[in-house]
C-alpha positions in Angstrom: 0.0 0.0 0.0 1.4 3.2 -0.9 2.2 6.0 1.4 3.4 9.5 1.5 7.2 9.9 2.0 8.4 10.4 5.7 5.2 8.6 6.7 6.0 5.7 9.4 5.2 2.5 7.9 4.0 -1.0 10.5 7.2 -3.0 10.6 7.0 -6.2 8.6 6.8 -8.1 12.2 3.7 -5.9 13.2 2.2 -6.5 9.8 3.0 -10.2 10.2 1.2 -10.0 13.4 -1.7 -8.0 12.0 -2.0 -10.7 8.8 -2.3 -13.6 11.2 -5.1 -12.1 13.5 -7.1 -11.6 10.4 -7.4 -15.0 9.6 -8.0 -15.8 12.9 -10.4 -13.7 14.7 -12.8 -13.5 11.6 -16.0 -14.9 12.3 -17.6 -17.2 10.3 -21.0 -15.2 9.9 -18.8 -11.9 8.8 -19.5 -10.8 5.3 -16.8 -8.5 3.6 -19.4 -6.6 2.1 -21.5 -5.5 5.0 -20.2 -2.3 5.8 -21.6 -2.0 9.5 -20.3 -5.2 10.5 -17.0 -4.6 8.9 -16.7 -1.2 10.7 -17.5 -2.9 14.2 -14.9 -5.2 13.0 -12.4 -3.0 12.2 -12.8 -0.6 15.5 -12.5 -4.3 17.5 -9.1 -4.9 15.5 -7.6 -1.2 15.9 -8.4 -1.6 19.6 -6.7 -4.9 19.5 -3.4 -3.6 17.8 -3.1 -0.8 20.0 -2.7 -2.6 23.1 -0.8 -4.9 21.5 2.3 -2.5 19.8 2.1 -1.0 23.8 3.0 -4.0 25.3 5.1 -5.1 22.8 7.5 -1.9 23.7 9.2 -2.1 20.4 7.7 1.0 19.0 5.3 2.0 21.1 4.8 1.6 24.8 1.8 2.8 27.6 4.3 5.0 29.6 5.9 6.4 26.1 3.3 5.8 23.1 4.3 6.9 19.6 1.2 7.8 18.4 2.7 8.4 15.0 3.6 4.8 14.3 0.1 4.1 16.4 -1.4 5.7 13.5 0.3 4.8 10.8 -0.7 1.1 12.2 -4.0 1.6 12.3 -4.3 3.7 8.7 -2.8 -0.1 7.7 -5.5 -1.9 9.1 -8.3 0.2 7.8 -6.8 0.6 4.6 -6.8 -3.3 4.4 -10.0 -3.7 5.6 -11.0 -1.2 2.8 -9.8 -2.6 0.1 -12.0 -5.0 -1.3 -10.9 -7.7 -3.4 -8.2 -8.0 -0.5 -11.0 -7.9 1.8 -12.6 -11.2 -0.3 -9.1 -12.9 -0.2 -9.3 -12.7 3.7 -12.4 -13.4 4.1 -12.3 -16.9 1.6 -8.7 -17.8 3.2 -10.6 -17.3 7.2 -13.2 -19.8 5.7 -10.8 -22.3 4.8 -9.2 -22.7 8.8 -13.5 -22.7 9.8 -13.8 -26.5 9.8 -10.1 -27.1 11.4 -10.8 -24.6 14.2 -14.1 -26.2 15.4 -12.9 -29.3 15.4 -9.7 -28.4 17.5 -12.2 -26.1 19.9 -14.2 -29.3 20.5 -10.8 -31.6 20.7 -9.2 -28.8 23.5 -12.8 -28.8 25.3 -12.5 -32.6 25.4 -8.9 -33.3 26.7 -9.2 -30.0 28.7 -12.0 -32.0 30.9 -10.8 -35.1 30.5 -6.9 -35.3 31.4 -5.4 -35.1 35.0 -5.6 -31.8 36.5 -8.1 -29.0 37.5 -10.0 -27.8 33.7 -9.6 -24.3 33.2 -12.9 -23.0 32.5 -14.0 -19.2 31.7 -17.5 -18.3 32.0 -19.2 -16.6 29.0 -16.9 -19.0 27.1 -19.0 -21.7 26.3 -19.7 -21.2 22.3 -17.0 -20.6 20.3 -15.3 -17.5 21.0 -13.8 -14.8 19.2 -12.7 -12.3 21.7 -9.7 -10.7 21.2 -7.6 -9.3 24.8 -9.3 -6.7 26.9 -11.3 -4.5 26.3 -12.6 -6.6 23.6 -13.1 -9.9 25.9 -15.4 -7.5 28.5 -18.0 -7.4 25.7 -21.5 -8.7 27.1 -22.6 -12.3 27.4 -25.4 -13.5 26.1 -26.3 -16.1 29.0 -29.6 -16.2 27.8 -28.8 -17.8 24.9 -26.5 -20.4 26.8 -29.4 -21.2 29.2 -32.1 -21.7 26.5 -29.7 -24.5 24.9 -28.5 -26.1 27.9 -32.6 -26.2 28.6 -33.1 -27.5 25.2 -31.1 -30.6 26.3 -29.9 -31.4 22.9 -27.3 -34.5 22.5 -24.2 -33.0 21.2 -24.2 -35.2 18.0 -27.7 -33.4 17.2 -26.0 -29.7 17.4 -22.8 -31.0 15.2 -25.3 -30.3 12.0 -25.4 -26.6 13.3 -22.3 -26.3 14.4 -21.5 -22.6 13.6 -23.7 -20.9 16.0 -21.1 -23.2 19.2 -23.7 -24.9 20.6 -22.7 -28.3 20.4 -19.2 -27.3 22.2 -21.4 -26.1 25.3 -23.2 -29.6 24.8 -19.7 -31.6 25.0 -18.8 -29.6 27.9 -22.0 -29.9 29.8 -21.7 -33.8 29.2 -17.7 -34.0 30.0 -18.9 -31.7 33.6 -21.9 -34.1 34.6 -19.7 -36.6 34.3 -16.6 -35.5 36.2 -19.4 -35.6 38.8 -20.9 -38.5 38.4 -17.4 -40.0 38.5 -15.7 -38.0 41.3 -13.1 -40.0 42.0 -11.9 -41.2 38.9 -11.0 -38.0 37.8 -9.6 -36.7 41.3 -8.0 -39.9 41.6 -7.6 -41.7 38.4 -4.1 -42.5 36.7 -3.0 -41.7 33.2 -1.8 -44.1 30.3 -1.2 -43.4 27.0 -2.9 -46.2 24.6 -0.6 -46.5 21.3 -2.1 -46.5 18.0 -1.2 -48.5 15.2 -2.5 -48.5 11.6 -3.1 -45.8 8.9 -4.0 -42.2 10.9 -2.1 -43.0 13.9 -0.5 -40.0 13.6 -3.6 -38.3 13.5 -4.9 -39.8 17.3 -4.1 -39.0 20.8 -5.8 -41.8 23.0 -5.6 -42.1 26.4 -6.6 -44.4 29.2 -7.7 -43.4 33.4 -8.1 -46.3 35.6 -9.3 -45.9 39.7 -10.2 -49.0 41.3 -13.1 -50.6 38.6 -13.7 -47.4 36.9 -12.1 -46.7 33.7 -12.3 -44.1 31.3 -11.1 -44.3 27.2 -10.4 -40.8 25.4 -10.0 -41.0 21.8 -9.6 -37.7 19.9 -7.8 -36.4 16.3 -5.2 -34.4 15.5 -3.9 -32.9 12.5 -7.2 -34.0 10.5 -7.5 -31.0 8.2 -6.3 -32.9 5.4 -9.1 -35.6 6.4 -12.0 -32.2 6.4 -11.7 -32.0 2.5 -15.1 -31.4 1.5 -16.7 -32.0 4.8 -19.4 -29.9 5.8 -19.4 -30.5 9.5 -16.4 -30.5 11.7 -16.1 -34.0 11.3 -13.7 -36.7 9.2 -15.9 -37.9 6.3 -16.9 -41.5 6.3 -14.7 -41.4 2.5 -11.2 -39.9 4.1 -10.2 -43.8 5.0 -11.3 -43.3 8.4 -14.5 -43.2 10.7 -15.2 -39.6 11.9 -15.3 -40.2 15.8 -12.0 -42.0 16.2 -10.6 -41.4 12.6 -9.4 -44.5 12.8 -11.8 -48.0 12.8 -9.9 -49.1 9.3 -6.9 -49.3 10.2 -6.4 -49.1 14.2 -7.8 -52.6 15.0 -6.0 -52.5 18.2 -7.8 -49.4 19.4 -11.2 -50.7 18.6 -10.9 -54.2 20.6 -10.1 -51.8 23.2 -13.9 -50.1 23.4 -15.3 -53.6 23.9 -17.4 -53.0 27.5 -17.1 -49.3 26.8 -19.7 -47.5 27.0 -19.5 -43.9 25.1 -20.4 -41.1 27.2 -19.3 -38.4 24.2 -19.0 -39.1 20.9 -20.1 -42.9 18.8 -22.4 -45.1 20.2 -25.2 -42.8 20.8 -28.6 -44.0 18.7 -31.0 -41.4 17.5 -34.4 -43.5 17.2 -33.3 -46.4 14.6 -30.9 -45.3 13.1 -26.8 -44.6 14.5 -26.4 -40.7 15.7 -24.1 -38.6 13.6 -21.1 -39.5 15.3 -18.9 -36.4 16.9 -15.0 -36.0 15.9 -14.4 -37.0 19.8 -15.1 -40.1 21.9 -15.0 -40.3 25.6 -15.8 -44.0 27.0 -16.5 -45.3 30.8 -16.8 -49.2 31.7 -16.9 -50.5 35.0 -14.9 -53.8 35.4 
């Protein structure tokens, strides 16, 4: 982007940054072309950068701003955000990491509940979230709308279909909470043990295994599947990627599946809808008593 001579320009690091934050904190219901939403957007992102060059103290800094190169940063950004066939490239490359990012969102909510340790939890937090650091991440809750789906009492595998409006993440994590306290002491007292993975995605898995007394709990969830989310619509592993999308996995990690047997799954396959299997989530969390 042009500028006028003796103008400051964002370093390439702070332009770096700037790229990268695009792509991320774009939400998935954000248009290009609608000019209030962009705005709000935009004043969000400025905000953002500010606090960010501060703290930084390379340029800038809260004791000693340069508003000058402050400026010149934000002129950037809204000259970016105002260019529109840029704007289009942002908003189609933000699309593309849309599938990856819910799935890892419900992968961390999973293991984040599920493995040794106390689960960090922030209220407000529930759907996905796109807050950026304060003052952005003091915006208003809705908790209504988080109470009137927790009331709706929807099986996460019924949400996946809809999963851009985050409600089946609340629905994993309401399930994973009910039963850290249904099993108390498994989770307060339960060991840890990796379960290897053989066959042709067991790169893709992390699997673990918690054991207290006769109480046992399976976690199977994937990793580095966005090649497997090629044409997927849902944040899920498609049925034709060579795998199965709750454990990516049933063709080739034999091993794995012998290991479910007395399992039942508290998360993920195994739930029926009526007649027919549930859509099957891209986690599975198992309990057996033996």
């Amino acid at each position: 982007m042009p500028r006028p001579a003796g103008r400051p320009r964002p370093a390439p690091g702070d332009a770096l940054v700037l790229y990268q934050l695009l792509l991320g904190a774009w939400p998935p219901g954000l248009e290009h072309d609608d000019a209030e939403a962009m705005r709000w957007f935009t004043e969000r992102l400025a905000q953002w950068q500010q606090k960010a060059l501060r703290e930084a103290k390379l340029r800038s800094h809260w004791l000693w701003p340069d508003e000058a190169y402050e400026t010149a940063c934000r002129e950037f950004l809204e000259g970016l955000l105002a260019w529109p066939e840029l704007c289009a490239e942002l908003a189609a490359a933000a699309r593309e990491l849309d599938l990856p990012g819910a799935l890892n969102g419900l992968v961390q909510a999973t293991l984040r509940l599920t493995v040794p340790g106390v689960p960090d939890l922030y209220q407000g937090t529930e759907f996905w979230d796109y807050s950026l650091v304060d003052p952005d991440n003091r915006r208003p809750v809705d908790h209504a709308a988080r109470r009137a789906a927790l009331e709706a009492g929807h099986a996460p595998h019924e949400l996946l279909p809809g999963w851009r409006d985050g409600q089946v993440k609340q629905a994993v994590i309401q399930r994973l909470l009910a039963l850290r306290q249904a099993r108390r002491e498994l989770f307060v007292h339960g060991d840890y043990a990796e379960i290897a993975v053989d066959g042709e995605h067991r790169e893709r898995l992390v699997a673990f295994q918690r054991q207290h007394g006769d109480q046992r709990l399976m976690v199977v969830v994937p990793r580095l599947a966005a090649a497997l989310l090629a044409g997927a619509d849902t944040p899920r592993c498609p049925p034709n990627a060579g795998a199965t999308p709750a454990w990516c996995c049933r063709k080739g990690e034999r091993d794995l599946a012998k290991r479910a047997d007395g399992y039942h799954a508290e998360v993920g396959a195994g739930h029926r809808h009526g007649d027919r299997p549930a859509e099957e989530l891209p986690v599975g969390v198992y309990v057996r008593d033996s």
